[in-house]
Backbone as JSON, one array per atom type, in Angstrom:
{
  "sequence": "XXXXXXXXXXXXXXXXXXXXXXXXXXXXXXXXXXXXXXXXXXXXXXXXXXXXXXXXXXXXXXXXXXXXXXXXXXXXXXXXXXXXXXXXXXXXXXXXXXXXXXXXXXXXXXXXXXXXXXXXXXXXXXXXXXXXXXXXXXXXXXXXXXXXXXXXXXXXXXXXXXXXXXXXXXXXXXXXXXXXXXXXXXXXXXXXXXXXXXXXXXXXXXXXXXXXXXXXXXXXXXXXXXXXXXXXXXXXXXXXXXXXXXXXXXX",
  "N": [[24.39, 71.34, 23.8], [23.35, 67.97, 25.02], [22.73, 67.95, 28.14], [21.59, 65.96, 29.44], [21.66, 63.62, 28.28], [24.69, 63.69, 28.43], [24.89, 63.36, 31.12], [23.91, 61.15, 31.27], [25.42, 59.06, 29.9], [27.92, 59.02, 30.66], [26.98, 58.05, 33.76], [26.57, 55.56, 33.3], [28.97, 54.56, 32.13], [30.78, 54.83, 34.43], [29.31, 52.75, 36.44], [29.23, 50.75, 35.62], [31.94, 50.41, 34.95], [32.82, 50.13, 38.14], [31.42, 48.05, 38.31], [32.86, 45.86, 36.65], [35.35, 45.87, 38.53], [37.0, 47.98, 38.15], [39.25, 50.48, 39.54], [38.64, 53.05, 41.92], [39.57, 55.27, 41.93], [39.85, 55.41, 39.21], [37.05, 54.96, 38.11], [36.21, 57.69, 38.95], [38.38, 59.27, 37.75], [37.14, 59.12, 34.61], [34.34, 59.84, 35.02], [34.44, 62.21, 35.5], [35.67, 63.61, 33.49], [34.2, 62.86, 31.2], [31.72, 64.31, 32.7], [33.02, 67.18, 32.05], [32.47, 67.84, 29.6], [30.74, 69.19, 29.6], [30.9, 72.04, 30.46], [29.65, 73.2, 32.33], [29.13, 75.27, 35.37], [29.17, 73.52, 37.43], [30.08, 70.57, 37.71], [30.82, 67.26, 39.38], [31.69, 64.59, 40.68], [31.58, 61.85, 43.1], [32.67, 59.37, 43.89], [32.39, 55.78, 45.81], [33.48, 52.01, 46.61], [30.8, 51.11, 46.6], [29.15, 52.57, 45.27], [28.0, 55.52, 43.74], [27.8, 59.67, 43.56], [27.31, 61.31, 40.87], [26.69, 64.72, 39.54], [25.56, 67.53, 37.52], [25.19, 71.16, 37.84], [24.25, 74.16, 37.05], [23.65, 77.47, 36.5], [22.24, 78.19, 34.31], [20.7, 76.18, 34.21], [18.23, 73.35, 35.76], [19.58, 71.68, 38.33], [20.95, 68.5, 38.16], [21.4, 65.54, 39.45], [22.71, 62.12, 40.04], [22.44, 59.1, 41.66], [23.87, 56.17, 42.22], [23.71, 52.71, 43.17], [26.15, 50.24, 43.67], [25.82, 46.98, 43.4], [26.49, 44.17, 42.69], [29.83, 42.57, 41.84], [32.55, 42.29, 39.6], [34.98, 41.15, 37.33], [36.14, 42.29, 34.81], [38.67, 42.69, 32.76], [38.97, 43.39, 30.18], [36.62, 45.24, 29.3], [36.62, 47.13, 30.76], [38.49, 47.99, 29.83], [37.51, 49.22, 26.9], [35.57, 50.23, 27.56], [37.49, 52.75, 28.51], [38.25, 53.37, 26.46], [36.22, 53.98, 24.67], [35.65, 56.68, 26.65], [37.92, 58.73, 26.34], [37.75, 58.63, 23.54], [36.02, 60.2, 23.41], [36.19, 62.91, 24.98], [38.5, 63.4, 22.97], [37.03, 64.43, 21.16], [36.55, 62.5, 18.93], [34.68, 61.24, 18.95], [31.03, 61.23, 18.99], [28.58, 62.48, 20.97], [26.02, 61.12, 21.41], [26.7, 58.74, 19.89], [28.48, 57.95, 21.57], [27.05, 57.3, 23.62], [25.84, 55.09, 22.68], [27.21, 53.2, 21.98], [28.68, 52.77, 24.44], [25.68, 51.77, 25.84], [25.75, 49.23, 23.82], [27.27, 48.13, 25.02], [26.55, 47.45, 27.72], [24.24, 46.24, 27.33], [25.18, 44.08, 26.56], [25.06, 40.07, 26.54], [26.24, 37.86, 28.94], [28.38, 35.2, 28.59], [28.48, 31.72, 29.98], [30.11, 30.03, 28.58], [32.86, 30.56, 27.79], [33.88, 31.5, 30.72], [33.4, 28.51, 31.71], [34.99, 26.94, 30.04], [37.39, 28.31, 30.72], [38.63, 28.21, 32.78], [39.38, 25.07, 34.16], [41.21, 25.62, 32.34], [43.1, 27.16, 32.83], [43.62, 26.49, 35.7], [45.08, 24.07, 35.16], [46.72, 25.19, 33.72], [48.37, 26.61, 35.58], [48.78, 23.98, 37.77], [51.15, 23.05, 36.38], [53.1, 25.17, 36.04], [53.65, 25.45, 38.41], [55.26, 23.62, 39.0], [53.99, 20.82, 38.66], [53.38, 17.64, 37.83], [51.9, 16.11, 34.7], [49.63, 14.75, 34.63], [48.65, 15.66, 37.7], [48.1, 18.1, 36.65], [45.52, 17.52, 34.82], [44.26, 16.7, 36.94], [43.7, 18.86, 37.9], [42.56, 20.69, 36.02], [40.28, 18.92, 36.05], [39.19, 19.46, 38.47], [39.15, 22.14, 38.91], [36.81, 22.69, 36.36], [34.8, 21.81, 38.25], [34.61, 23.68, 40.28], [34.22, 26.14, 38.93], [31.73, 25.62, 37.67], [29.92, 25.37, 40.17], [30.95, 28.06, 41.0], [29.18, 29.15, 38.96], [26.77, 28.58, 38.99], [26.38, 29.64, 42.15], [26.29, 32.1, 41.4], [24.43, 32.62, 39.62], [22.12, 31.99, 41.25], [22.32, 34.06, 42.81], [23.78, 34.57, 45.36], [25.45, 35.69, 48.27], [29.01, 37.11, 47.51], [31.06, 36.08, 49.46], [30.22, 33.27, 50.67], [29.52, 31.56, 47.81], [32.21, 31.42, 47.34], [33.31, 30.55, 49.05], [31.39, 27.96, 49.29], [32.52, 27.13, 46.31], [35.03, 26.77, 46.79], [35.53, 24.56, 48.66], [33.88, 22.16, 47.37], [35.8, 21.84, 45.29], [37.95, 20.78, 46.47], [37.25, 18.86, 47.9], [36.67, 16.99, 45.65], [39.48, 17.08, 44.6], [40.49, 15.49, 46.55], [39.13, 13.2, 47.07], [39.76, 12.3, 44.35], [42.25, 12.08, 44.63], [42.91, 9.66, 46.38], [41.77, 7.99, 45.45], [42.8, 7.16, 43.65], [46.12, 7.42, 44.06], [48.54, 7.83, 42.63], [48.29, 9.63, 40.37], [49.71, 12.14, 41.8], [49.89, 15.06, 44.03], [48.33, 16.03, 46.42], [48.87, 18.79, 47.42], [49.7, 20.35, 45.01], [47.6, 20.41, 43.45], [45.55, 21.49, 45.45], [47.12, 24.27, 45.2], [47.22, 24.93, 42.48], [44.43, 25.21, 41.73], [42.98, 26.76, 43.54], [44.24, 29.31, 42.73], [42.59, 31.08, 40.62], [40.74, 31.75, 42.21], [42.34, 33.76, 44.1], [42.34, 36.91, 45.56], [43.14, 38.93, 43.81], [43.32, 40.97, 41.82], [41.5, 43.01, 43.45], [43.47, 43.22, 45.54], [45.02, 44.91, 44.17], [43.8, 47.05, 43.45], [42.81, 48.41, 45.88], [45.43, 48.64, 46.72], [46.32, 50.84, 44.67], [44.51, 52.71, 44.85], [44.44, 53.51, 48.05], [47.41, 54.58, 47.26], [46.75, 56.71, 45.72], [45.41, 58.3, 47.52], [42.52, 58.17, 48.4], [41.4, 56.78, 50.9], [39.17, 55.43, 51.9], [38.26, 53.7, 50.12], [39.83, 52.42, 48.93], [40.33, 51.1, 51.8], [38.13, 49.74, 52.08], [38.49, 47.85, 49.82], [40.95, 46.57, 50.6], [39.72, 45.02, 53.23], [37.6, 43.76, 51.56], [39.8, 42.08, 49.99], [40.64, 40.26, 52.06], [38.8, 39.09, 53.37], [37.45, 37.77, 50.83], [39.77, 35.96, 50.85], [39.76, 35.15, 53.21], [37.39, 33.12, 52.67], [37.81, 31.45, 51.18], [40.11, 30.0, 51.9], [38.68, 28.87, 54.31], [37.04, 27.03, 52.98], [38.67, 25.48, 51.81], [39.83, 24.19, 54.31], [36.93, 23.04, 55.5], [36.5, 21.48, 53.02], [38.72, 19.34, 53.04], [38.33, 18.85, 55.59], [35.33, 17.29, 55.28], [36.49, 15.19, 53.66], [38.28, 13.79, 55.5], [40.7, 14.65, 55.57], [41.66, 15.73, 57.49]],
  "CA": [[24.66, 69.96, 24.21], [22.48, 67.58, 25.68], [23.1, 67.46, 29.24], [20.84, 64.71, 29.8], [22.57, 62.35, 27.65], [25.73, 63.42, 28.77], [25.27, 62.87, 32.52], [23.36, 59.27, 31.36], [26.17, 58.15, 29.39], [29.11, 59.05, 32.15], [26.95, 57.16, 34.8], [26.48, 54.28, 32.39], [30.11, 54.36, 31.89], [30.88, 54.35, 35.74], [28.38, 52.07, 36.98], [29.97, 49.7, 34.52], [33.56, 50.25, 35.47], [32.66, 49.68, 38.92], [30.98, 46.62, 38.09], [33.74, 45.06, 36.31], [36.42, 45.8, 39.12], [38.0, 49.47, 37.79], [39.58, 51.12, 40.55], [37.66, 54.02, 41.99], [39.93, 56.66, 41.17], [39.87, 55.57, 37.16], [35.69, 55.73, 38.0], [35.9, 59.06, 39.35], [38.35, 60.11, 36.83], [36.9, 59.05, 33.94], [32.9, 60.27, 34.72], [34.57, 63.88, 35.92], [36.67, 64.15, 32.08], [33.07, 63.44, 30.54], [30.84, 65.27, 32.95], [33.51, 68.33, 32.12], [32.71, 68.23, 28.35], [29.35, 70.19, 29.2], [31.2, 73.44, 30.21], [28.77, 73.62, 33.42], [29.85, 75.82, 36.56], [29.35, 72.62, 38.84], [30.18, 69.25, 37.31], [31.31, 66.77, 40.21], [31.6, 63.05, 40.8], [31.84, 61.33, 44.07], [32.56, 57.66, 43.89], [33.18, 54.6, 46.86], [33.49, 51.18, 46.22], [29.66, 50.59, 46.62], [28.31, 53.45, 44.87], [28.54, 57.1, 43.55], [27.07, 60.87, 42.72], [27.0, 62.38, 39.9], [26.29, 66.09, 39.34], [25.37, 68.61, 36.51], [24.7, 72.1, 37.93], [24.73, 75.68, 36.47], [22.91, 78.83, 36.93], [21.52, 78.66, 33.22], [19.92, 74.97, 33.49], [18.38, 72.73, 36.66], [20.53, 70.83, 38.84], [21.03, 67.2, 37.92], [22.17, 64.73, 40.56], [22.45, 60.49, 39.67], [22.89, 58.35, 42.81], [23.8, 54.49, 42.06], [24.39, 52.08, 44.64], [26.49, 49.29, 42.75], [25.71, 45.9, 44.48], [27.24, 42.9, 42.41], [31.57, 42.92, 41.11], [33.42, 40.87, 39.29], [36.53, 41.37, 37.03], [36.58, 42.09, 33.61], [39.63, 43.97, 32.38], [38.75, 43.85, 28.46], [35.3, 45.73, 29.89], [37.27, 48.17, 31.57], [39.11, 48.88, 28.72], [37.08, 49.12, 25.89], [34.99, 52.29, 28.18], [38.1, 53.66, 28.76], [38.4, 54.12, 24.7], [35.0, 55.39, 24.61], [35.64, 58.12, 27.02], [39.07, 59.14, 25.74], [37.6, 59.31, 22.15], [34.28, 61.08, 23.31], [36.9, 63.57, 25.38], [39.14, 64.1, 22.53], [36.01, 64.59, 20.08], [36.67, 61.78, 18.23], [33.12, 60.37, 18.94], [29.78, 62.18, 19.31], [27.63, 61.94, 22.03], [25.17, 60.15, 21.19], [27.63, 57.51, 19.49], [29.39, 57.17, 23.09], [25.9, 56.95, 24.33], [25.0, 53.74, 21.81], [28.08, 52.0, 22.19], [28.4, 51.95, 26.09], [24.49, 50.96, 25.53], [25.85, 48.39, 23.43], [28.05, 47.17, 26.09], [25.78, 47.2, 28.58], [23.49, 44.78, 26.8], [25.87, 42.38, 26.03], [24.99, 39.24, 27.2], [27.13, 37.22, 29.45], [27.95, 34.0, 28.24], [29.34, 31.26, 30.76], [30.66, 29.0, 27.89], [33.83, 31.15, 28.31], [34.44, 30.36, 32.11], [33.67, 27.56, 32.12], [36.31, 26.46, 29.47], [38.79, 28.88, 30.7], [38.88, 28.14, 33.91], [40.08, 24.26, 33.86], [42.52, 25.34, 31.44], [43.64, 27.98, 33.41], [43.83, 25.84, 36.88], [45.48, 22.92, 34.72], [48.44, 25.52, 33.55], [48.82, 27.02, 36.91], [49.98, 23.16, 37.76], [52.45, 22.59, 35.73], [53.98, 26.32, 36.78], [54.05, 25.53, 40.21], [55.93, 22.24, 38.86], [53.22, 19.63, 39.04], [52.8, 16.98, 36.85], [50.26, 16.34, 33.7], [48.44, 13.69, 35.84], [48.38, 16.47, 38.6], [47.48, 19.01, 35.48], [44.45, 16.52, 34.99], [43.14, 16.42, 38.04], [43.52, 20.28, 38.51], [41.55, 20.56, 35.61], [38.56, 18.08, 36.21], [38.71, 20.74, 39.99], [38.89, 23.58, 38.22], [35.53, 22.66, 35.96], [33.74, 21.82, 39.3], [34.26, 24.26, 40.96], [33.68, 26.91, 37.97], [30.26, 25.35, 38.04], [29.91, 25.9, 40.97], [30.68, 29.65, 40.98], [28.51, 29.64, 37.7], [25.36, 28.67, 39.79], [26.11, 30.64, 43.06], [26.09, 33.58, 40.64], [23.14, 33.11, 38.82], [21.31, 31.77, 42.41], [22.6, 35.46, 43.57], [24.22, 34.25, 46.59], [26.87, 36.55, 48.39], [30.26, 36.19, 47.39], [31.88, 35.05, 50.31], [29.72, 32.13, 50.83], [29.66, 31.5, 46.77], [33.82, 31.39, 47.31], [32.85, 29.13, 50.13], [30.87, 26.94, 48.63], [32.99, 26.64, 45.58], [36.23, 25.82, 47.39], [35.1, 23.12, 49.44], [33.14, 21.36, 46.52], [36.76, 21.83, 44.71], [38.94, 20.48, 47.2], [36.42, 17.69, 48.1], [36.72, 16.31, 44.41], [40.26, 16.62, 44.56], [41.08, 15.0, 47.9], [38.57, 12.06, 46.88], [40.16, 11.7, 43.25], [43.4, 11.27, 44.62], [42.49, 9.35, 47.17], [41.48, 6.98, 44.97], [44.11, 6.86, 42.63], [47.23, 7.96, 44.5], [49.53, 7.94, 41.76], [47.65, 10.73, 39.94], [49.95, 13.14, 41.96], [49.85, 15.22, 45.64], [47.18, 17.07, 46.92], [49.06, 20.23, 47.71], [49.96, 20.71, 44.18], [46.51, 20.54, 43.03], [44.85, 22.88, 45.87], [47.55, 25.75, 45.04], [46.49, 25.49, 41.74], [42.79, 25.31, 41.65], [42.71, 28.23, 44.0], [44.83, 30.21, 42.34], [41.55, 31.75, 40.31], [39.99, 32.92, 43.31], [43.02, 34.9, 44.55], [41.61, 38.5, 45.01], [45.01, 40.03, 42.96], [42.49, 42.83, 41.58], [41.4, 43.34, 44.54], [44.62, 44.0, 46.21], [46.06, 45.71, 43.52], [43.04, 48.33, 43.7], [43.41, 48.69, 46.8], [46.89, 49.63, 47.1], [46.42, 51.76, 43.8], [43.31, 53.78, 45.71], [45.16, 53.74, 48.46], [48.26, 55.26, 46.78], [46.07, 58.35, 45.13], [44.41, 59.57, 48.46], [41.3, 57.22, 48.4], [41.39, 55.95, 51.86], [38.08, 54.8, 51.91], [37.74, 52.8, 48.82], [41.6, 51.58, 49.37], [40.3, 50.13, 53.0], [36.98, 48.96, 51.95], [38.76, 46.8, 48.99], [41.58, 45.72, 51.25], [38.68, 44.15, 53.64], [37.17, 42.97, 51.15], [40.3, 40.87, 49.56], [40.62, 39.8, 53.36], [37.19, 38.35, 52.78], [37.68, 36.57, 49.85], [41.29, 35.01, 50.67], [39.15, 34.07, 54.19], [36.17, 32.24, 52.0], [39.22, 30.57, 50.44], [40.69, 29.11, 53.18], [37.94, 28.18, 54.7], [36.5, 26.53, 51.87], [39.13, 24.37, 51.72], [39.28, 23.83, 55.19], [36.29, 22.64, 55.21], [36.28, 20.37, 52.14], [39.38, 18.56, 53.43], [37.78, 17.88, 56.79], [34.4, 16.47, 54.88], [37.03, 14.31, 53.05], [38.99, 13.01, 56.19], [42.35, 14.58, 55.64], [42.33, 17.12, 58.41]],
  "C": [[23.51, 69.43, 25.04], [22.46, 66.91, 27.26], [22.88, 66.31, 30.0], [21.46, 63.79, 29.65], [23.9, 62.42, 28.03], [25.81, 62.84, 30.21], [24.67, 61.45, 32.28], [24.57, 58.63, 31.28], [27.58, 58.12, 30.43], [28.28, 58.44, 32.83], [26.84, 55.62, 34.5], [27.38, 53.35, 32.79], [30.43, 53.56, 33.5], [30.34, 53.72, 36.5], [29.32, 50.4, 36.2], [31.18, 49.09, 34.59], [33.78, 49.97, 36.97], [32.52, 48.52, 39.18], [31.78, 45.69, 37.61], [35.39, 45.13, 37.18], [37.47, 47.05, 38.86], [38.01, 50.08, 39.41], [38.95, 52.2, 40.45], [37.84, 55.16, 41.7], [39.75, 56.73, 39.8], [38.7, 55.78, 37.33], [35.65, 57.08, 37.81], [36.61, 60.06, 37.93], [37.87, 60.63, 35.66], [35.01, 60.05, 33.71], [33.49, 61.25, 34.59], [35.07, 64.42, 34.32], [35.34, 64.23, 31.71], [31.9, 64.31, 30.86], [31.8, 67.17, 32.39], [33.0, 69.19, 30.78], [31.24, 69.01, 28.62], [29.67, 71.92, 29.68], [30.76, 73.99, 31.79], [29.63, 73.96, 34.78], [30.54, 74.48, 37.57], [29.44, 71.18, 38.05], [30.9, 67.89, 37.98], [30.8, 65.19, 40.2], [32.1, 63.05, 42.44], [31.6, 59.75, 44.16], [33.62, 56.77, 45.21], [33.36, 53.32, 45.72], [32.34, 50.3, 45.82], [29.11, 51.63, 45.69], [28.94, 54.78, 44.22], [27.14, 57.95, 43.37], [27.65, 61.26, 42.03], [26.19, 63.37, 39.85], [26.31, 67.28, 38.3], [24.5, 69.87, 37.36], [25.14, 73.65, 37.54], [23.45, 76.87, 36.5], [21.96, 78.87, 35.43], [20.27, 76.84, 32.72], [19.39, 74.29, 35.17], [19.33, 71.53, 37.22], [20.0, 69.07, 38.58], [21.62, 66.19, 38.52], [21.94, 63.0, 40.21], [22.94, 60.4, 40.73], [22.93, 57.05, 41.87], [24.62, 53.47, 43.15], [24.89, 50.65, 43.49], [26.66, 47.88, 44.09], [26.35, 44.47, 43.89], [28.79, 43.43, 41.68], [31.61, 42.13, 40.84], [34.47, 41.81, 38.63], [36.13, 41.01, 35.22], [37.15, 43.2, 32.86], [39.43, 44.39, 30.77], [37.69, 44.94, 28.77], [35.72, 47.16, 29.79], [37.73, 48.94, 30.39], [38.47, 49.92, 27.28], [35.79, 50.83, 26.58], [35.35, 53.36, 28.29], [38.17, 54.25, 27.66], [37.36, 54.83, 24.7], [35.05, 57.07, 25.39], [37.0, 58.92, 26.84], [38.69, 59.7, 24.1], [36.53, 60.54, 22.06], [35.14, 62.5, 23.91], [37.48, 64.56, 23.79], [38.1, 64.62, 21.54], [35.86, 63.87, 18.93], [35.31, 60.74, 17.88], [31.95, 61.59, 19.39], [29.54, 61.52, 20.57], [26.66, 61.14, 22.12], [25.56, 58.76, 20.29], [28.3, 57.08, 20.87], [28.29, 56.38, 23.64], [25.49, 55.65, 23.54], [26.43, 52.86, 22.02], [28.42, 51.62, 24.07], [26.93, 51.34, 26.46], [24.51, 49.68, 25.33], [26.81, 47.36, 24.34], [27.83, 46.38, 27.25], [24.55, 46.08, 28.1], [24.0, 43.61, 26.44], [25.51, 41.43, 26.96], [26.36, 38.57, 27.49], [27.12, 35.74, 29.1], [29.12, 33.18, 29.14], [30.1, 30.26, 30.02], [32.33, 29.44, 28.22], [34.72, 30.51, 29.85], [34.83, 29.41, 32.51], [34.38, 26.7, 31.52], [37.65, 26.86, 29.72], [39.47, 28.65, 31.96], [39.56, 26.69, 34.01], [41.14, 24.17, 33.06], [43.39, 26.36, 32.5], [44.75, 27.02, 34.82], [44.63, 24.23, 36.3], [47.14, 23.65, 34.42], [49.45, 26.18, 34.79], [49.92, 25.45, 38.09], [50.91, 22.9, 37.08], [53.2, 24.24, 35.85], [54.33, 26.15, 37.6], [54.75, 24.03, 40.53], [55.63, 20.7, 38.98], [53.25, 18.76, 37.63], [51.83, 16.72, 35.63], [49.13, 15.41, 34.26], [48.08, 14.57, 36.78], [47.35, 18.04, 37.81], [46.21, 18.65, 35.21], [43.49, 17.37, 36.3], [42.43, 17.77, 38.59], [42.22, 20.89, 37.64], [39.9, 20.51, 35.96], [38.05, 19.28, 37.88], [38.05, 21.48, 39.52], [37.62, 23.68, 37.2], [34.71, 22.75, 36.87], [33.78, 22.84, 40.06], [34.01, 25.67, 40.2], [32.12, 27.1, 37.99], [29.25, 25.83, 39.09], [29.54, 27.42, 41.48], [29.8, 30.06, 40.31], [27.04, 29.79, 38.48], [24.79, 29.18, 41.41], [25.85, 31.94, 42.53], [24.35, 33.71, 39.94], [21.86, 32.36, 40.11], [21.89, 33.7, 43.46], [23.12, 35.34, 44.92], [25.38, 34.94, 46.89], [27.83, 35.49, 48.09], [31.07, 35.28, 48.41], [31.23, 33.67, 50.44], [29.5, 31.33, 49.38], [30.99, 31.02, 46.54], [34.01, 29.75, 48.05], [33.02, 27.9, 49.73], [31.74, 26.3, 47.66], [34.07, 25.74, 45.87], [35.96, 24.62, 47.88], [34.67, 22.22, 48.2], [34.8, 20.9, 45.5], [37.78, 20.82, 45.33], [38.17, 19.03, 48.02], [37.01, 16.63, 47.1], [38.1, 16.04, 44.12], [40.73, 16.12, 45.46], [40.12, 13.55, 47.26], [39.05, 11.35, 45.21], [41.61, 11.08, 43.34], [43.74, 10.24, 45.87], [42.27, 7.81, 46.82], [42.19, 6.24, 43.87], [45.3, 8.04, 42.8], [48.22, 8.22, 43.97], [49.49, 9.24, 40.44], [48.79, 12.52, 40.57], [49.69, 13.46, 43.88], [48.71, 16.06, 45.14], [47.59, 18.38, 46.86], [48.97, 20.62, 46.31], [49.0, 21.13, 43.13], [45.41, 21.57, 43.24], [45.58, 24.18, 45.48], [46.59, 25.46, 43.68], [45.07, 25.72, 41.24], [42.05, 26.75, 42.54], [43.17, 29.11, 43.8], [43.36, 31.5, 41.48], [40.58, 32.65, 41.0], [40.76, 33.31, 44.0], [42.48, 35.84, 44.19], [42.95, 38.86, 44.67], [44.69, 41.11, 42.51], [42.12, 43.72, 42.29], [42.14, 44.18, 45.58], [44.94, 45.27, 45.43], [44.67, 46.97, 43.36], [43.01, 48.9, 44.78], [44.8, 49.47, 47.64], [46.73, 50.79, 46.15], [45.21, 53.2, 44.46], [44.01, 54.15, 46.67], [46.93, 55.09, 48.32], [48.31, 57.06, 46.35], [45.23, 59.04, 46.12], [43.27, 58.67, 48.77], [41.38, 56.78, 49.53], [40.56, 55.34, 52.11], [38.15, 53.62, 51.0], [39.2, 51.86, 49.11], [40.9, 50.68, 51.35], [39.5, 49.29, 52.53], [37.68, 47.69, 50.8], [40.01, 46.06, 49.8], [40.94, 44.69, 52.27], [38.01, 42.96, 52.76], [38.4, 41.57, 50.18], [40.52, 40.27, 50.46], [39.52, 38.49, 53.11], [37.3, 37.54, 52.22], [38.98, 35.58, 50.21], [40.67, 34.18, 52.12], [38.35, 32.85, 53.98], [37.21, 31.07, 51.63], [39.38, 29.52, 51.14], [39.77, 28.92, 54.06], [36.96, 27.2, 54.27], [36.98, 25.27, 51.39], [39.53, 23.76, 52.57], [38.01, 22.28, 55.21], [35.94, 21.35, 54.06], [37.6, 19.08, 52.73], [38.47, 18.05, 54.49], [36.52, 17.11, 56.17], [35.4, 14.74, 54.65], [37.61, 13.5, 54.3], [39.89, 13.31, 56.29], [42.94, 15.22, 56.65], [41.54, 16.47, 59.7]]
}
């Protein structure tokens, strides 16, 4: 076997699943199942929420150690999934190695395309009003939010700007546009009904729920560090919209 390729394609994997929001125990479990398939005395993972090691060592080959410090997250559960198949099929032997190794390759090159977002998101923040019992005039307006402040996120991301201030930024610019749209045409609906749903998208809910799930399996580290950090984000939040109200006048 080619140890090389196997410890690439497990840190690939987990670098990946990190990156898209996988809880740290599914990281850990998942590199440790494929670092196992090499047989080797010493085959160990150690993964936080920022980073991990990986390890290949045995008395009949040199020791092999990967560090990766993982510095940007987001959330994508299809992502998540679609690695987990790879290392379940590469496990059961249902895939070669060097086929695991070209399709998490192939995953990893995919380009990101924001056409997605930024259509899904106004639809999203448009059905979230009318759940929370708002109007289609209020559905509207949540909408036309929910594009701007998509935008928003689209170009704090690709300006690399931390998240909290990215969350920031977005809220306020969100909650600006809807405090001044209805503002101006009062019949359009309430305000409240508009900020729940427009911020409903940037609830950390993955966040938490990794958190408690790390938490749950022993992880105390990775379970605090992600409970801080949905702290974080639900603070950016609310201060975001804070903030955009008082620009507007309402506070």
């Amino acid at each position: 076997m080619d140890y090389k390729l196997l410890l690439d394609t497990s840190v690939m994997a987990g670098q990946m699943m990190l990156e898209y929001g996988a809880e740290t125990c599914r990281v850990e479990d998942t590199m440790h199942r494929m670092l196992a398939l090499s047989q080797l005395k010493t085959a160990e993972v150690f993964v936080t929420m920022t980073g991990f090691v990986a390890t290949l060592d045995d008395p009949s080959i040199h020791s092999m150690t990967v560090v990766r410090r993982i510095v940007g997250q987001g959330t994508n559960l299809d992502m998540i999934d679609r690695l987990n198949t790879i290392s379940r099929r590469l496990c059961n032997g249902d895939l070669s190695l060097e086929e695991a190794f070209r399709q998490v390759k192939e995953l990893k090159n995919r380009t990101w395309k924001p056409r997605a977002f930024l259509i899904s998101t106004p639809m999203v923040t448009a059905a979230f009003a009318l759940t929370y019992g708002g109007t289609l005039s209020e559905a509207f307006v949540s909408a036309v939010t929910g594009l701007v402040m998509a935008v928003f996120l689209y170009v704090c991301r690709r300006m690399r700007m931390q998240s909290f201030f990215g969350t920031l930024v977005s809220s306020a610019a969100a909650s600006i546009l809807a405090s001044g749209i209805l503002q101006a045409f009062p019949a359009f609906g309430r305000l409240d009904s508009v900020v729940i749903a427009f911020i409903m998208p940037l609830v950390p809910g993955v966040a938490i729920t990794n958190a408690v799930f790390d938490t749950l399996h022993g992880d105390y580290l990775s379970g605090t560090a992600r409970t801080v950090e949905a702290f974080v984000t639900a603070a950016a939040v609310a201060m975001g919209i804070g903030i955009g109200l008082g620009i507007a006048g309402l506070v």
